[in-house]
Structure formats: C-alpha cells, structure tokens
C-alpha positions in Angstrom: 90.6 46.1 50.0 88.0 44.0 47.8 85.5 44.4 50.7 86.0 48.1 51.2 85.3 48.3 47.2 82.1 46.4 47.7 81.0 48.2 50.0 81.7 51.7 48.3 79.8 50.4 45.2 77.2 49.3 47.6 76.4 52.6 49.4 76.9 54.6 45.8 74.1 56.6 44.2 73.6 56.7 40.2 72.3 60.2 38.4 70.8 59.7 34.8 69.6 62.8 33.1 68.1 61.3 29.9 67.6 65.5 29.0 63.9 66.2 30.5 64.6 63.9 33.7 67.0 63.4 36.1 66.4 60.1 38.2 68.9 59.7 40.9 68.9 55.3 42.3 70.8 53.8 45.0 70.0 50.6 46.6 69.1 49.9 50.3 68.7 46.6 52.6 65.1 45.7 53.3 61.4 45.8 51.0 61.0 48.4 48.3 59.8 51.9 49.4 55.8 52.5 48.2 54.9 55.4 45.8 58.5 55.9 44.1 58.7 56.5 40.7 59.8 53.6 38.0 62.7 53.6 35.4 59.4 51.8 33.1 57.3 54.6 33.4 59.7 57.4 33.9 62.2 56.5 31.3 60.3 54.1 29.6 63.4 51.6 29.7 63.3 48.2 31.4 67.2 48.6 32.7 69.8 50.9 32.6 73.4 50.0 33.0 75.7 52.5 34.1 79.7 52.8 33.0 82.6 54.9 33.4 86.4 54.6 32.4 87.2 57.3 35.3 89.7 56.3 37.6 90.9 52.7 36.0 91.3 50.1 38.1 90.0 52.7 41.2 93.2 54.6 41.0 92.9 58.5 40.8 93.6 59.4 37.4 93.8 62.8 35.6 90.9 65.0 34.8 92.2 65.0 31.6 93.2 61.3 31.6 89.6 60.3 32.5 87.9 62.7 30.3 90.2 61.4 27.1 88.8 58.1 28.6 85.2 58.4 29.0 85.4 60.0 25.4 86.9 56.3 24.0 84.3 54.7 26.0 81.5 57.4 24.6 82.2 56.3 21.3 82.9 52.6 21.8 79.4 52.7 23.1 78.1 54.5 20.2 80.0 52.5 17.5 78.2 49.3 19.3 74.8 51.1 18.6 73.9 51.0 22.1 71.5 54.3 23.1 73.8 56.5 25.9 72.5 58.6 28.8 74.8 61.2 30.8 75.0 59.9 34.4 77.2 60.2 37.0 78.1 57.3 39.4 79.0 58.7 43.4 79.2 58.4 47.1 75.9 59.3 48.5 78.0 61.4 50.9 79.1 63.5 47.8 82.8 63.2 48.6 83.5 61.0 45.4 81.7 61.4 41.9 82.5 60.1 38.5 80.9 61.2 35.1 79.4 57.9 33.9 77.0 56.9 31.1 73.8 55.0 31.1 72.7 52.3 28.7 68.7 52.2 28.3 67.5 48.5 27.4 64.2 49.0 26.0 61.5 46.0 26.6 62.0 44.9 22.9 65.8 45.0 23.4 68.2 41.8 24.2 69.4 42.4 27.6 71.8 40.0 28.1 73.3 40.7 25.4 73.6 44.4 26.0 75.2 43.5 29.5 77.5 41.4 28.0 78.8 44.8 25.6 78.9 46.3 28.7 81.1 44.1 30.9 83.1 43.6 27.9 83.9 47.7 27.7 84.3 47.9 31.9 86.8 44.9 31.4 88.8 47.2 28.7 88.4 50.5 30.3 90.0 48.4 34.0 86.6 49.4 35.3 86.2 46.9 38.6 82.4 47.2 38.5 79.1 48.6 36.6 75.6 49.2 37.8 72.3 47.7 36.9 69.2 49.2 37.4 65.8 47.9 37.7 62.2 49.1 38.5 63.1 46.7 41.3 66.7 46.4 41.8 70.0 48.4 42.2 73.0 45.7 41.1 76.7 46.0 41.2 78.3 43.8 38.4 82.0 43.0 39.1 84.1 43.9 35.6 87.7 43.4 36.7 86.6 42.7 40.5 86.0 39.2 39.4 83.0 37.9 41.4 81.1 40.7 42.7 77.5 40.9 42.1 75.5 42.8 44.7 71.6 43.1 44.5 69.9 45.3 46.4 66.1 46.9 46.8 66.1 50.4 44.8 65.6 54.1 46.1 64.2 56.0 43.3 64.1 59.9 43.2 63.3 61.9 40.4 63.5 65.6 38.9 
C-alpha cells in the first residue's frame, strides 16, 4: 500500500491560483524542461508548500467532512500568519482531485521553519504527505507516511 501511495503522490499534479495566475507543477524523471516558467518570477515566491485535510489518512471522507476540514486547516494556517493560496492537489489523469492550499515562502522568509508549521498541520489533519515546490524541484514530504521524501525535476505550466 505505502508504495502504491508513493507513487500516486509521485505522478500528482499541483494547481495554485494566487488570483491573476494559475500555475499548474508536477514533477517528472530526467533534466529540467528549457523555457518553462518559474514560481520566482511568476509568483515571486522561492517555495510553495501545498496542504489539504481532504480525505484523512487517504480514506474517502465526506464532501462535507473535508470541507468542515480544510476550513480548520484554513484557519490554523491563517492564525500561524502564514500567507495561503487556493490550490488543488490531483491525479494528472483527473480521476482524483483534492481542494488544497499553498503556502508562499518569500526569499526573506524562514523556510524551514515554515515547513516545519506545515508538517506539523499535515500530521494533525492525518495528511500522509505535502508538496514542495521549487523553481527546480517537485517534493513529496511524508506527514503521517513516516519516511517519504520524493524529489523530482518540475513541469511548470502557467495561465
């Protein structure tokens, strides 16, 4: 089962709409593609980590269960101080989908500390894994998937 997770976080695909933008990221196996946009000079943000509390522990869950959710983790985020993004975390397929929210982490800002707010919230909301996204990378952080870390080139597209 832990493989089949990894592997479903691996082939995902992340949407951010920031409000003007939408960038959609997934990660692929081999050297960076040439001429793709960055999250620096799109978004202006270094990273962007991207959360949920749909689905807990990858078991279905209510609509109205994970929307009563992702409103806890909404304001958990907020109450942190942490900047939010609407995004949505799903299968590149489009058979799966999950409404999600992206942190920024601004140059100036403390990353590691931001990522540890982060695991901290996936851990409570029974989230197995979060995304990281770079100029440069698409990462899969285990949460309650103890171990997983997954680092792959990134596919940038943007709107």
């Amino acid at each position: 089962m832990q493989t089949d997770l990894a592997d479903a976080y691996s082939s995902s695909k992340v949407t951010v709409w920031d409000g003007e933008t939408t960038i959609t990221a997934r990660g692929h196996q081999g050297s960076r593609w040439g001429n793709q946009p960055d999250l620096v000079g799109t978004l202006g943000v270094s990273e962007l980590y991207v959360i949920t509390a749909w689905n807990p522990r990858s078991e279905l869950s209510s609509a109205e269960a994970n929307n009563q959710s992702n409103g806890n983790l909404l304001r958990d985020l907020q109450a942190l101080g942490l900047q939010v993004c609407r995004a949505e975390g799903a299968s590149v397929d489009g058979t799966w989908a999950e409404a999600s929210f992206a942190v920024p982490v601004g140059d100036d800002e403390d990353s590691t500390a931001i990522q540890e707010q982060v695991h901290k919230l996936a851990i409570k909301y029974q989230q197995n894994a979060y995304f990281k996204l770079t100029s440069e990378t698409f990462e899969v952080f285990g949460a309650i998937f103890t171990g997983l870390h997954i680092s792959l080139d990134i596919e940038i597209s943007m709107r």
